[in-house]
MDAnalysis code that builds the backbone (N, CA, C; Angstrom):
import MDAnalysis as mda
import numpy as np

u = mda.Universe.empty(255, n_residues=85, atom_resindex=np.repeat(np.arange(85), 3), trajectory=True)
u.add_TopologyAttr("name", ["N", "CA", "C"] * 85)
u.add_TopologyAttr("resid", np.arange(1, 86))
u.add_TopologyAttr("resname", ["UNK", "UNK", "UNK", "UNK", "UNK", "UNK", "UNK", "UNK", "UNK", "UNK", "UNK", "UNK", "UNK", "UNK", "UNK", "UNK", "UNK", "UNK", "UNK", "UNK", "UNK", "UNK", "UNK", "UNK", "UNK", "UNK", "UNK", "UNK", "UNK", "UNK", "UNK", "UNK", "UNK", "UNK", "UNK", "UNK", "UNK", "UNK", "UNK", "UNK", "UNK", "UNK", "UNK", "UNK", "UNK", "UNK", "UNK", "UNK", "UNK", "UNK", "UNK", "UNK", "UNK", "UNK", "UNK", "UNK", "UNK", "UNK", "UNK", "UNK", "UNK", "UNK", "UNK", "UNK", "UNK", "UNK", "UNK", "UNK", "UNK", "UNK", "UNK", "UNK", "UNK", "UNK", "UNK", "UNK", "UNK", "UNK", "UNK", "UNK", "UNK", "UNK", "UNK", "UNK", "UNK"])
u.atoms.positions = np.array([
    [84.873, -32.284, -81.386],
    [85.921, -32.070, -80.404],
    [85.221, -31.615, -79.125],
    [85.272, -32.042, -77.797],
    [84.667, -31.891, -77.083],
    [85.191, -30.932, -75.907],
    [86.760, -30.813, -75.501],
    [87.342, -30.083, -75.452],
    [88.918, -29.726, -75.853],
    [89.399, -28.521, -75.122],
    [90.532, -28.346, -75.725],
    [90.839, -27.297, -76.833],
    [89.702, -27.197, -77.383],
    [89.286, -26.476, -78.948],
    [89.059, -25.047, -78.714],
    [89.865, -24.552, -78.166],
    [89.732, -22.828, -77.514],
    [90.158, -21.661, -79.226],
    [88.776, -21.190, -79.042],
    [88.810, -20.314, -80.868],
    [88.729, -20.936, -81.518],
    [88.025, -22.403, -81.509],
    [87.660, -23.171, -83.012],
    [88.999, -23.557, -83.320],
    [89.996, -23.792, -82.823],
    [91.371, -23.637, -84.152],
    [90.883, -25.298, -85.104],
    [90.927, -26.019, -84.919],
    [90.827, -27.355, -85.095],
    [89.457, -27.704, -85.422],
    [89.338, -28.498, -86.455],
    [88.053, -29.232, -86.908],
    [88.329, -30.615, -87.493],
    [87.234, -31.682, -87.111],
    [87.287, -33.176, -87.650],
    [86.236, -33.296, -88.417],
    [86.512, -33.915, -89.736],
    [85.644, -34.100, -91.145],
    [84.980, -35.041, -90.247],
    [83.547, -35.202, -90.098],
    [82.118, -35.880, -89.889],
    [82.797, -37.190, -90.859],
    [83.073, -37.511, -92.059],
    [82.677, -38.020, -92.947],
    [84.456, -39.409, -92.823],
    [85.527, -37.905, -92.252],
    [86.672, -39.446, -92.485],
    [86.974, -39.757, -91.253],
    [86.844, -38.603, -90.245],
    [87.574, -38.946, -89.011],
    [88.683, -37.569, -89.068],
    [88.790, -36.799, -89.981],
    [90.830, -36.623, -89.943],
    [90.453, -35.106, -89.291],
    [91.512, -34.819, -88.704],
    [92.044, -33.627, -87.809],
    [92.321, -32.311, -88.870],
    [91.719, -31.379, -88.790],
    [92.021, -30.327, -89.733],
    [92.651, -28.937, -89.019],
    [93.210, -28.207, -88.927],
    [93.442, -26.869, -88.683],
    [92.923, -26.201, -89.370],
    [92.081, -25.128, -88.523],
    [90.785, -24.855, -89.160],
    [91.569, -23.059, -89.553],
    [91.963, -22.739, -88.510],
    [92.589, -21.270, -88.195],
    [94.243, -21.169, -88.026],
    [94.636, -19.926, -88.029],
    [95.753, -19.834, -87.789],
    [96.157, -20.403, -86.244],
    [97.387, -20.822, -86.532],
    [97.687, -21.009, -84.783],
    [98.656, -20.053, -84.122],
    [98.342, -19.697, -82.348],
    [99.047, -19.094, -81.912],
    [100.054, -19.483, -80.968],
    [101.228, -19.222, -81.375],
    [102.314, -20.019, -80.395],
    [102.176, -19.163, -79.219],
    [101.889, -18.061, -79.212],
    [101.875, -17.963, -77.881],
    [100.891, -17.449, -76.609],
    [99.983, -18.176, -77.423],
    [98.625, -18.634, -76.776],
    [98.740, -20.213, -75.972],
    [98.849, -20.961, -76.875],
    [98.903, -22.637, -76.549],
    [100.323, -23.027, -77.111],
    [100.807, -23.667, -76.315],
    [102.381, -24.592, -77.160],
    [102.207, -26.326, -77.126],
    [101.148, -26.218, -76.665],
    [100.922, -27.969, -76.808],
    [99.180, -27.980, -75.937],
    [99.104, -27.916, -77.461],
    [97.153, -28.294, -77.401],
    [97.117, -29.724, -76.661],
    [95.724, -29.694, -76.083],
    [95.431, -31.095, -75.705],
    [93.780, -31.032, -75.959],
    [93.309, -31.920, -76.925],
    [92.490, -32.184, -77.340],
    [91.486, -33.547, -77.117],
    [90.149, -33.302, -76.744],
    [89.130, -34.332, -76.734],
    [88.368, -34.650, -77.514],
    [88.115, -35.831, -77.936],
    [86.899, -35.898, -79.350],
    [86.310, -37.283, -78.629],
    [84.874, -37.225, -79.096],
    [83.962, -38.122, -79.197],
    [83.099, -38.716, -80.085],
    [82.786, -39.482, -80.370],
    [81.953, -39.636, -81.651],
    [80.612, -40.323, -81.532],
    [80.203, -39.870, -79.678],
    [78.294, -40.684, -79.335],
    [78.597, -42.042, -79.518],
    [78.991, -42.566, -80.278],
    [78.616, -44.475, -80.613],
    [79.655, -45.339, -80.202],
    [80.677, -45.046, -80.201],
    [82.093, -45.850, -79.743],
    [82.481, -44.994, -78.726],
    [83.293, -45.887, -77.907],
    [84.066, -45.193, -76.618],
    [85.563, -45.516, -76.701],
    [86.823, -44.590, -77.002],
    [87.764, -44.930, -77.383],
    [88.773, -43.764, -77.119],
    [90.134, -44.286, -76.807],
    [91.123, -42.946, -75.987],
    [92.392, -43.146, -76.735],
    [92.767, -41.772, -77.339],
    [94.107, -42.156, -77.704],
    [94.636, -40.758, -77.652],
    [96.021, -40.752, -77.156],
    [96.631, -39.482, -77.743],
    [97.363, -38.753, -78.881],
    [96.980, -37.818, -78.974],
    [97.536, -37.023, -79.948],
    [98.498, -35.774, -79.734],
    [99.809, -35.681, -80.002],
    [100.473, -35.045, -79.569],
    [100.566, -33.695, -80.599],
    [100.520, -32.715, -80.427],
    [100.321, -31.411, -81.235],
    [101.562, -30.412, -81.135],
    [102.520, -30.321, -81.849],
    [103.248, -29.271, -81.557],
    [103.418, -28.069, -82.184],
    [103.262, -26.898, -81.841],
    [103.063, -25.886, -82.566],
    [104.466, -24.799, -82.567],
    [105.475, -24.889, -83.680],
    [106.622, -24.746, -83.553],
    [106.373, -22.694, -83.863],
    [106.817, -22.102, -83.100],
    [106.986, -20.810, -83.131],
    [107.743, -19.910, -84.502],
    [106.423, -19.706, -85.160],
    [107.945, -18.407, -86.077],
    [107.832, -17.068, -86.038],
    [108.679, -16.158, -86.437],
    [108.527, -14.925, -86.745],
    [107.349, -14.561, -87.429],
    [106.618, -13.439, -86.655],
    [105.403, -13.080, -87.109],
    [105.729, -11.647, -87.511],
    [106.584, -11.045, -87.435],
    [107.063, -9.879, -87.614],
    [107.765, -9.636, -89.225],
    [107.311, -8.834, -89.721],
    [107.853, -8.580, -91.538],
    [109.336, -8.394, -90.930],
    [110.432, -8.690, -92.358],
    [111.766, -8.035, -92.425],
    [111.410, -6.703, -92.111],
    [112.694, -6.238, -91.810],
    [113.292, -4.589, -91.766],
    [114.047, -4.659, -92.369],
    [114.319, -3.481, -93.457],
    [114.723, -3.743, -93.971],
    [115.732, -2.580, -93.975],
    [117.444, -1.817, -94.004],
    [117.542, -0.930, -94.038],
    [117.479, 0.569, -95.105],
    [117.568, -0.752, -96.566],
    [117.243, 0.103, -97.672],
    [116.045, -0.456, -98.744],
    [115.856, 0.596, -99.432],
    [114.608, 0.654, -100.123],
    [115.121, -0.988, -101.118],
    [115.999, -1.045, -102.024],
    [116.584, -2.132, -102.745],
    [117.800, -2.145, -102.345],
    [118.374, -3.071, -103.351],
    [119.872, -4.120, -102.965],
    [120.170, -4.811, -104.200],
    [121.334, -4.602, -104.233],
    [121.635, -4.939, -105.738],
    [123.487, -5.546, -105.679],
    [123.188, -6.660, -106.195],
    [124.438, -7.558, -106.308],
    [124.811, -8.714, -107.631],
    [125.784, -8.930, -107.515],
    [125.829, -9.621, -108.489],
    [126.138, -11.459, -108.102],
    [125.806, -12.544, -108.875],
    [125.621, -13.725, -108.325],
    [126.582, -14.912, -109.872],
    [127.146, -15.385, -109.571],
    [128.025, -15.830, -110.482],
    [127.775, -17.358, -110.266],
    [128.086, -18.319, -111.240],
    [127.347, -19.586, -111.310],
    [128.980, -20.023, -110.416],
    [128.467, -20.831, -109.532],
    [129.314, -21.621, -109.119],
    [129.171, -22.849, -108.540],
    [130.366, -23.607, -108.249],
    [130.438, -25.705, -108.075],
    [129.544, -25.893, -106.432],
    [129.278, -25.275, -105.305],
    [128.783, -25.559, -104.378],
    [127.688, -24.402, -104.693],
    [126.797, -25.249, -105.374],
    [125.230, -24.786, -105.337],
    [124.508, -24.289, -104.426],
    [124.651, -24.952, -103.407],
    [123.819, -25.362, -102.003],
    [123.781, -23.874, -100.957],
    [125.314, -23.078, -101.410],
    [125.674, -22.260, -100.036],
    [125.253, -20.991, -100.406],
    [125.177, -20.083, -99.475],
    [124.648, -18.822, -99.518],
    [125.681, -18.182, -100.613],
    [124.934, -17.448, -101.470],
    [126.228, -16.423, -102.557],
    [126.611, -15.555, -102.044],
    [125.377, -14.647, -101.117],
    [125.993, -13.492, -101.070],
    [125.205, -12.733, -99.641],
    [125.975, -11.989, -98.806],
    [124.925, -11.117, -97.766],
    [124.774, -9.920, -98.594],
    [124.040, -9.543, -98.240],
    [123.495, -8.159, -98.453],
    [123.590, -6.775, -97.522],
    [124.274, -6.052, -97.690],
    [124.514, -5.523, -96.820],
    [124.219, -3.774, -97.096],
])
């Protein structure tokens, strides 16, 4: 990678070609890497678009130590049973 590669995040296998994430990424460091690679013997341009979608890096809070409820089998599987409160 020749540039673009700020903290190593990113590495390309010598051996296939393929794009690795080497490190964690920081959303709010970079939100759209732009990256250069070369390979000495061929001369060739393409883009690669990188998006690095933001999540919570912060643990729950939680207000109590446990939480305790009860959960009953029911026909819409899919939906939330229960808040916790």
């Amino acid at each position: 990678i020749s540039s673009g590669n700020e903290g190593n995040v990113y590495e390309i296998r010598n051996t296939t070609g393929a794009l690795y994430v080497a490190k964690a990424l920081d959303y709010e460091k970079i939100k759209k890497p732009r990256l250069m690679a070369s390979d000495n013997f061929k001369e060739n341009c393409t883009t690669l678009m990188i998006y690095v979608r933001a999540v919570n890096e912060n643990p729950p809070v939680l207000e109590k130590s446990s939480y305790r409820t009860q959960i009953t089998v029911e026909v819409d599987r899919g939906l939330p049973k229960r808040v916790l409160r």
